[in-house]
C-alpha positions in Angstrom: 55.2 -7.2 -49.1 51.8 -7.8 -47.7 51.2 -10.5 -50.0 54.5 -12.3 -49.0 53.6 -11.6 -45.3 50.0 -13.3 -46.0 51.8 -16.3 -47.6 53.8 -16.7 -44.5 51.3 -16.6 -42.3 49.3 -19.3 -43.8 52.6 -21.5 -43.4 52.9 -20.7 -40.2 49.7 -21.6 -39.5 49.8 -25.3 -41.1 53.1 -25.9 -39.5 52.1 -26.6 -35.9 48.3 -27.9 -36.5 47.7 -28.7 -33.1 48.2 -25.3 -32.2 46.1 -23.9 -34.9 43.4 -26.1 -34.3 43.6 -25.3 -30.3 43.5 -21.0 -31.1 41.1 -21.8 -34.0 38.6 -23.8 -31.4 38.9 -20.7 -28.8 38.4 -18.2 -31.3 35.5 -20.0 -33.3 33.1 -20.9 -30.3 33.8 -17.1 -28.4 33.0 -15.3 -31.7 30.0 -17.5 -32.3 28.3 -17.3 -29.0 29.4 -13.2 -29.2 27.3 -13.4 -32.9 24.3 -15.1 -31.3 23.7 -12.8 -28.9 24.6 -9.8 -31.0 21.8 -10.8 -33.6 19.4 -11.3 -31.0 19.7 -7.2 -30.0 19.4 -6.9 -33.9 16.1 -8.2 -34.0 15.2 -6.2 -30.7 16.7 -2.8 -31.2 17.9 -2.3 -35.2 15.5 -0.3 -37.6 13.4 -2.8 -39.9 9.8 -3.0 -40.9 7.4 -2.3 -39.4 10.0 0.0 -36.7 12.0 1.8 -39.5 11.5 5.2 -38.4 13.5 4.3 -34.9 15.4 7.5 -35.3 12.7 9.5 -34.6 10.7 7.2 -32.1 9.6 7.1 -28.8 7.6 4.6 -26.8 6.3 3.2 -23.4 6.1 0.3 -22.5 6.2 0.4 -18.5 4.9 2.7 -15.9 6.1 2.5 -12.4 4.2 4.4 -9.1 6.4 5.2 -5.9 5.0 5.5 -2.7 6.9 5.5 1.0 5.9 1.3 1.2 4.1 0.5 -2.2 5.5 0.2 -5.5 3.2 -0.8 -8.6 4.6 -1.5 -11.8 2.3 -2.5 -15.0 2.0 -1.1 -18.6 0.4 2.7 -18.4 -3.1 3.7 -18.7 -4.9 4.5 -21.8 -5.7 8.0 -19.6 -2.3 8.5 -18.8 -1.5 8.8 -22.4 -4.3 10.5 -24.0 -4.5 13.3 -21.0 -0.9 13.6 -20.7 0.9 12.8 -23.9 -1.3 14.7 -26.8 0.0 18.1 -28.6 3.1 17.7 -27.4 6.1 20.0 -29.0 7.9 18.3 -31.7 5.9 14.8 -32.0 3.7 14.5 -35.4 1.5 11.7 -34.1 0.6 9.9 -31.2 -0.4 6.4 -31.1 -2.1 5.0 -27.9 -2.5 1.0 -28.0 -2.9 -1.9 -25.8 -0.3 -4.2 -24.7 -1.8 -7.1 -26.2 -3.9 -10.3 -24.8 -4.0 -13.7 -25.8 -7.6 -14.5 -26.9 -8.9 -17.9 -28.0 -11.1 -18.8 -31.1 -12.5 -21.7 -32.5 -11.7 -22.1 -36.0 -13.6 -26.4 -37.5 -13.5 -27.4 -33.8 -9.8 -26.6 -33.5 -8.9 -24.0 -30.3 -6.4 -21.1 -32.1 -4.5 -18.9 -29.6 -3.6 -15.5 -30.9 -2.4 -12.3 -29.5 -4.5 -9.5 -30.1 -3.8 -5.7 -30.2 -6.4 -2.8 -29.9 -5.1 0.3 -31.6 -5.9 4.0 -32.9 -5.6 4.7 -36.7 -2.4 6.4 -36.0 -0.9 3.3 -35.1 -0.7 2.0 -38.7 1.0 5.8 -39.9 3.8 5.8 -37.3 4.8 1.9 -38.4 5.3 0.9 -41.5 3.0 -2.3 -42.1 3.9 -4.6 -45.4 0.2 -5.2 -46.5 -0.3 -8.2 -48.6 -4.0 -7.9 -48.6 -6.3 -5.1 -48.1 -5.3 -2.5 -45.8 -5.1 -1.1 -42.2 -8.5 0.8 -40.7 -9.0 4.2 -40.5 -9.8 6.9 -37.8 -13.9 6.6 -38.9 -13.3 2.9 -37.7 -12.3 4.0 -34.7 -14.6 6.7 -34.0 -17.7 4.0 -35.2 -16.9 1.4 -33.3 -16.5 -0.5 -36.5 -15.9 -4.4 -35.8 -13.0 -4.3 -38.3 -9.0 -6.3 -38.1 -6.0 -6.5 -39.9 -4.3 -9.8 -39.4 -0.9 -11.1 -39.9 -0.2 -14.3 -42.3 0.1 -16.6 -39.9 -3.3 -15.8 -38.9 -5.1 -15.8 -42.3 -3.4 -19.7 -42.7 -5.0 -20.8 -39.8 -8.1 -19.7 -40.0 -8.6 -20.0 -43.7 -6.3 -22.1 -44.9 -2.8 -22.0 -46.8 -3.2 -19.5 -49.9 -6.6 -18.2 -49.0 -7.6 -14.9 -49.6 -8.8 -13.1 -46.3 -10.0 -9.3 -46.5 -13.9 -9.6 -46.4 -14.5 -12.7 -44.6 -14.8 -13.1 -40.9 -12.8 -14.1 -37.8 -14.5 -15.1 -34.1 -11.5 -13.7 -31.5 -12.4 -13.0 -27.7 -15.7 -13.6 -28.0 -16.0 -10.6 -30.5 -16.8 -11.2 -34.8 -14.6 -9.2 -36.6 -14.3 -8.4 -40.6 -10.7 -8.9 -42.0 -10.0 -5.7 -44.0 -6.2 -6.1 -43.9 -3.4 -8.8 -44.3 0.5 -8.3 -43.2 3.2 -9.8 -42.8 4.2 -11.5 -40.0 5.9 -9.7 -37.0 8.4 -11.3 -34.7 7.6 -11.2 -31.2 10.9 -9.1 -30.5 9.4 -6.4 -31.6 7.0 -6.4 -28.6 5.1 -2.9 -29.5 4.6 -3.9 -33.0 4.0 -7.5 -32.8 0.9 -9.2 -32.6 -1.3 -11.4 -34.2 -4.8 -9.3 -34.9 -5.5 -5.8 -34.6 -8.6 -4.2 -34.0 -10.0 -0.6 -33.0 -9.3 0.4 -29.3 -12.8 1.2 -29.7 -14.3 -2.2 -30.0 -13.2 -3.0 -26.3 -16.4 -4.4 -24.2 -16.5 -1.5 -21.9 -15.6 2.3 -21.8 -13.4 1.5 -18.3 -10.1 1.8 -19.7 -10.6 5.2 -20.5 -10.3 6.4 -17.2 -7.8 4.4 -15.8 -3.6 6.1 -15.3 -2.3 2.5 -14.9 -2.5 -0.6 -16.7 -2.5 -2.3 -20.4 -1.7 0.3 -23.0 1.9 1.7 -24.5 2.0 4.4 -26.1 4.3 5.1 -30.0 5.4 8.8 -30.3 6.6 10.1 -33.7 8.9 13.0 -33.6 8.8 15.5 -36.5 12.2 15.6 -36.8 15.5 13.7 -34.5 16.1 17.4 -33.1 12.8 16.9 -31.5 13.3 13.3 -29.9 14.7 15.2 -27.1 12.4 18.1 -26.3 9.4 15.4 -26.9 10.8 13.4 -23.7 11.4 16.3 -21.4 8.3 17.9 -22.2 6.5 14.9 -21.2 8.5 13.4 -17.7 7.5 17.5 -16.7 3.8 16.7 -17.7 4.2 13.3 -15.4 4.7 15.7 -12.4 1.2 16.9 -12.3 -0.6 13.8 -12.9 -3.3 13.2 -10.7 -2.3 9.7 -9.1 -5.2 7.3 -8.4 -4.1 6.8 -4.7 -2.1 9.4 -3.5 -1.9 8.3 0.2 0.1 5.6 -1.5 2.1 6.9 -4.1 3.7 9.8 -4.8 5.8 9.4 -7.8 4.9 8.4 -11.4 7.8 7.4 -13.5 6.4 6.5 -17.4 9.0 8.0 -19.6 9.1 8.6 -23.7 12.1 7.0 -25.0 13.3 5.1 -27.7 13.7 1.5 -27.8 17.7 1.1 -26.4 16.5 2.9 -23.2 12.8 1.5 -22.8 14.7 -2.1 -23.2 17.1 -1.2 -20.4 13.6 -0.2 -17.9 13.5 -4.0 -17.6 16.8 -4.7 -15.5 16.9 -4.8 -11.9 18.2 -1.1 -11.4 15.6 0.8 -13.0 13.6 -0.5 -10.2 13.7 2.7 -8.6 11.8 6.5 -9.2 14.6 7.6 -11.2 13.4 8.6 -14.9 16.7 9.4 -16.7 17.7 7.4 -19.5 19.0 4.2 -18.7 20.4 3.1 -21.8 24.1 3.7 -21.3 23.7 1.2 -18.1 22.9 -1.4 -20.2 25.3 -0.7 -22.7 28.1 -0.2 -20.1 27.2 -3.7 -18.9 27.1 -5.5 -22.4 30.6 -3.9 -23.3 32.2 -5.5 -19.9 30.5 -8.8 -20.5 31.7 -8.9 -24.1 35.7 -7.9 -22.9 34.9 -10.4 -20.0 33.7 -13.4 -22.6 37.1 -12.2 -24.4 39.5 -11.8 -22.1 40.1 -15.3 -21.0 40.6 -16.8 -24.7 42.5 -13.7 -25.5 45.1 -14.8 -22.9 45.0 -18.4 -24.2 46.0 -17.1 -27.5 48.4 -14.7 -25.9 50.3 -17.5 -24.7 49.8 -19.5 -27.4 51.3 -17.2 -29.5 54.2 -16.8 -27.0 55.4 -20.4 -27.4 54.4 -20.8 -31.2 56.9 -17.2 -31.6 59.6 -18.4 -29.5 59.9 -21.2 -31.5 60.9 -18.9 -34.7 63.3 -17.5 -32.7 65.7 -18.5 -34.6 64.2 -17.0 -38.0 63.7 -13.7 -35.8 67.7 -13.7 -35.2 68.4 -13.9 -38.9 65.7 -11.3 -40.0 67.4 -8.9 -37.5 70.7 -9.5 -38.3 69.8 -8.6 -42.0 68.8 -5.7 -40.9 64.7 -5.7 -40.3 63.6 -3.7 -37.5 61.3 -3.9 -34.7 58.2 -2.4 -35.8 58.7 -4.4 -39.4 58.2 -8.0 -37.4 55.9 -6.9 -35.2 53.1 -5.7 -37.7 54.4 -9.2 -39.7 53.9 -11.3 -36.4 50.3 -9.1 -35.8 49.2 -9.9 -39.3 49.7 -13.5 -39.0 47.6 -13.1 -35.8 45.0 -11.7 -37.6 44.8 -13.8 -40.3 44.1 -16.9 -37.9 41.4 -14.7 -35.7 39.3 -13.9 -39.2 40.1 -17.6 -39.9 38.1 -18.2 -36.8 36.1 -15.3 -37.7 34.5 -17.7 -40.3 34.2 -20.9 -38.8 32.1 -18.5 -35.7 30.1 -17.3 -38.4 29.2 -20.4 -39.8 28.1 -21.8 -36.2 26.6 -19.1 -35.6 24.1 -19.2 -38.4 23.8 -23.1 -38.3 22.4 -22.3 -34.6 20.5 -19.3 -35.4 18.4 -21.5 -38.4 17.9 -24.2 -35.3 16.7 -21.3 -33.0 14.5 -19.7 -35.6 12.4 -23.0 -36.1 12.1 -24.0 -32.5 13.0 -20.9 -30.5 10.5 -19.1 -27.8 9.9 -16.5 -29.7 6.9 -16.1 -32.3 7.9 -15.6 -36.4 11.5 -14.6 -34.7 14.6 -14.3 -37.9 17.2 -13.8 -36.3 20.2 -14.1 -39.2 24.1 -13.0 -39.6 22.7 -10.0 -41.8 25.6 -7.7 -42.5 25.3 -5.6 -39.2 25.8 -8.7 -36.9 28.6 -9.5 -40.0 30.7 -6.2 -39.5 30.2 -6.6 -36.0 32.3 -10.4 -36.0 34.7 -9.1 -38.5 35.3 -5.9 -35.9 35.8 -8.1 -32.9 38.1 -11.2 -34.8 40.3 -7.9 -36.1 40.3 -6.4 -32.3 40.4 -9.8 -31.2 43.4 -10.3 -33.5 45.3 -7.5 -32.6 44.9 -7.2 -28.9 46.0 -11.0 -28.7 49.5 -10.8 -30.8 50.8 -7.2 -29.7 52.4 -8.1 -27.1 53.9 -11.6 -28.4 55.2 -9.8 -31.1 56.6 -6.8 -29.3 58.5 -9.1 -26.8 60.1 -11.2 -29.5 60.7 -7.8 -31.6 62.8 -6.6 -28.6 65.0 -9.8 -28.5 68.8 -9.0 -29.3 69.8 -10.8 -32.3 72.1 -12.9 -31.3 70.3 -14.2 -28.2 67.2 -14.4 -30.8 69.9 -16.7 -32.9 70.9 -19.2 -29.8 66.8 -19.5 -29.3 65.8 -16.8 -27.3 65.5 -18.5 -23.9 67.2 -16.0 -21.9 
C-alpha cells in the first residue's frame, strides 16, 4: 500500500509542474536558509575537538559589575578566577587563560597578524588538542617562565613555509621570542575560548599586574568530575561571587561572572542579560530561536496550505470515487499527507544542496578564521525533521477538509 501511495504521489507531483515547482521553490530556499543558520550553532555550540568534553564544561567569558549609575562589562580578571574559582566541589581542573590579543610579527619583511593566547598547563588537559608536532607545555613551563608556544598550522605555514617542520625553531610575536614546542590543528574562530593562533605561558606576560586585577582579559575553563557536578560547580561559585572584594565599591555593588556551559555563556551576549541577574539564560535564547524558526515557517507553510487546497480540490473528483468504493477518511488523509511529505523531503534535498553550495562559499571567504561549517549529519537530521514537520503541518488540514467531503458532492467537484 505504501509503495502504491508513493507512486501516486510522484504523479501527482509531475501533473501540475507549475505547482510543484512554486511549493518546491518555497520549501527549498526556507529549509536552506533554516540549514545555514543551524550549522552555524553547530560550529558554536556542538561537541568537537578540541571542546569534546562539553558535557561536563563550564566557562566565562564575560563579567559584568552593577552599581546604582555605572555598569562595567569586560572579560574577568585573572584574580577573580584564581581567588574565587580554585578547589571548588565537583570541578577536576581549572583553567585560567587570557582572552586573546592580536600581536604583530615580522616574518622576511612581511607583517603577520596572529591572535595570541596566554594559558596555564591545565588548559591543554581540559581540551583536547590534535598535535601534529611536538606537544603542549607543561606546569614547570609555567612556573619558569619558560619562553615556550604551541602554534596552530596556519601559523607554522606562514612563518616557515608550507610542509616545514616547526617544534624547535623560533617565532618573534609581541615583541617576545618564543620556542615552538607544539603544532595543532587549526581552530575555527567559533570556538572563541579555544581558538587562537599561538599559545604561550600566562607567565611570560611583561608584567606581574594582571595578577591582581577582578576585571578584565582572562576566561576561565572549568572541568567537572562528573555531569552531576556541572550544577553544584555553578552554584558554589555565583555564592563565592557574593563576597568578592569589588575594586570600587562606591560604584559597584554587584558582580555577576557566572560558570556555565557554552548554550548559556552564548546567550550572556544578547541585549537582556544586560542586567545583574545571574541565572542561566539559555532557555531565553532558545525560546527566541524556536519562534523565529515557526516564524521563518509559518508564512510558506500557508502558501503550501493553499497550494495544496487548490491542487486537492482538483481531485475531487477521484476523492468521490475512492469514497464511494468505500475508503474512509483517515485512509485519504494519511494518502493526501504522504504525498505532502514526499514533496517537502523533495525540497528537503534541493535546501540541502544550497545549503552546502553556500556553506563551501562562506567557508573560503567568510568572517570567521579556519571556520567549517558543513551539512554534517546533525544539521542533516535537523532538515529532514523540519521538511517531515514541515510536511505534515502543511497537508493536515487540506487533507482533512477534502476527507470530510460527502461523496457525492466530492463527485460533482466539490465546490460547495
Amino acid at each position: 500500500m505504501l509503495k502504491n501511495y508513493l507512486k501516486l504521489a510522484v504523479k501527482v507531483l509531475a501533473r501540475r509542474r507549475f505547482f510543484t515547482f512554486v511549493s518546491l521553490f518555497g520549501i527549498s530556499f526556507t529549509l536552506a536558509v533554516l540549514l545555514v543558520a543551524t550549522s552555524m550553532l553547530d560550529a558554536v555550540l556542538a561537541p568537537q575537538s578540541p571542546e569534546s568534553r562539553q558535557d561536563r564544561m563550564l566557562m566565562n567569558e564575560r563579567a559584568v559589575m552593577y552599581g546604582p549609575d555605572n555598569q562595567w562589562s569586560s572579560d574577568g580578571g585573572y584574580k577573580l578566577f584564581d581567588k574565587y574559582a580554585r578547589d571548588l566541589p565537583g570541578a577536576e581542573r581549572l583553567s585560567i587563560l587570557s582572552s586573546g590579543e592580536s600581536v604583530v610579527s615580522f616574518v622576511h619583511g612581511a607583517r603577520v597578524t596572529s591572535s595570541l593566547k596566554r594559558t596555564d598547563a591545565d588548559f591543554w588537559r581540559i581540551l583536547d588538542f590534535q598535535f601534529t608536532e611536538g606537544g603542549p607545555f607543561t606546569a614547570s613551563d609555567v612556573a619558569s617562565n619558560s619562553m615556550v608556544a604551541v602554534i596552530n598550522e596556519a601559523t607554522r605555514t606562514k612563518f616557515f613555509g608550507d610542509g616545514q617542520a616547526a617544534v624547535g625553531r623560533t617565532i618573534e610575536a609581541d615583541g617576545q621570542t618564543f620556542r615552538v614546542i607544539g603544532v595543532v590543528h587549526n581552530v575555527p574562530e567559533t570556538r572563541f575560548v579555544s581558538f587562537s593562533d599561538i599559545w604561550v605561558p600566562l607567565t611570560t606576560a611583561k608584567t606581574d599586574g594582571y595578577k591582581r586585577e577582578i576585571m578584565g582579559g582572562f576566561n576561565a575553563i572549568v572541568l567537572a568530575k562528573d555531569r552531576a557536578s556541572v550544577k553544584s560547580i555553578g552554584d558554589e561559585f555565583r555564592s563565592r561571587l557574593t563576597r568578592v572584594e569589588l575594586p570600587d565599591p562606591k560604584n559597584y555593588t554587584t558582580l555577576v561572572a557566572p560558570l556555565e556551559d557554552r548554550f548559556d555563556s552564548l546567550a550572556r551576549y544578547m541585549p537582556w542579560a544586560d542586567r545583574p541577574d545571574a541565572s542561566p539564560q539559555g532557555w531565553k535564547l532558545a525560546a527566541i530561536l524556536a519562534a523565529l524558526t515557526f516564524l521563518f515557517m509559518l508564512l510558506p507553510a500557508v502558501n503550501l496550505v493553499n497550494l495544496n487546497v487548490s491542487r486537492i480540490m482538483e481531485r475531487a473528483s477521484e476523492i468521490g470515487v475512492r469514497k464511494a468504493f468505500g475508503a474512509s477518511s483517515r485512509t485519504l488523509v494519511a494518502q493526501f499527507v504522504l504525498e505532502n511529505i514526499v514533496l517537502t523531503l523533495t525540497g528537503c534535498i534541493f535546501g540541502i544542496l544550497i545549503a552546502a553550495g553556500f556553506l563551501e562559499v562562506l567557508n573560503a571567504h567568510g568572517p570567521f578564521s579556519y571556520a567549517t561549517f558543513s551539512v554534517n549529519w546533525r544539521v542533516f537530521a535537523c532538515g529532514l525533521a523540519l521538511a517531515v514537520t514541515f510536511g505534515i503541518l502543511s497537508g493536515v488540514y487540506p487533507a482533512w477538509r477534502m476527507s470530510r467531503l460527502h461523496p457525492v458532492e466530492a463527485l460533482k467537484g466539490g465546490n460547495q
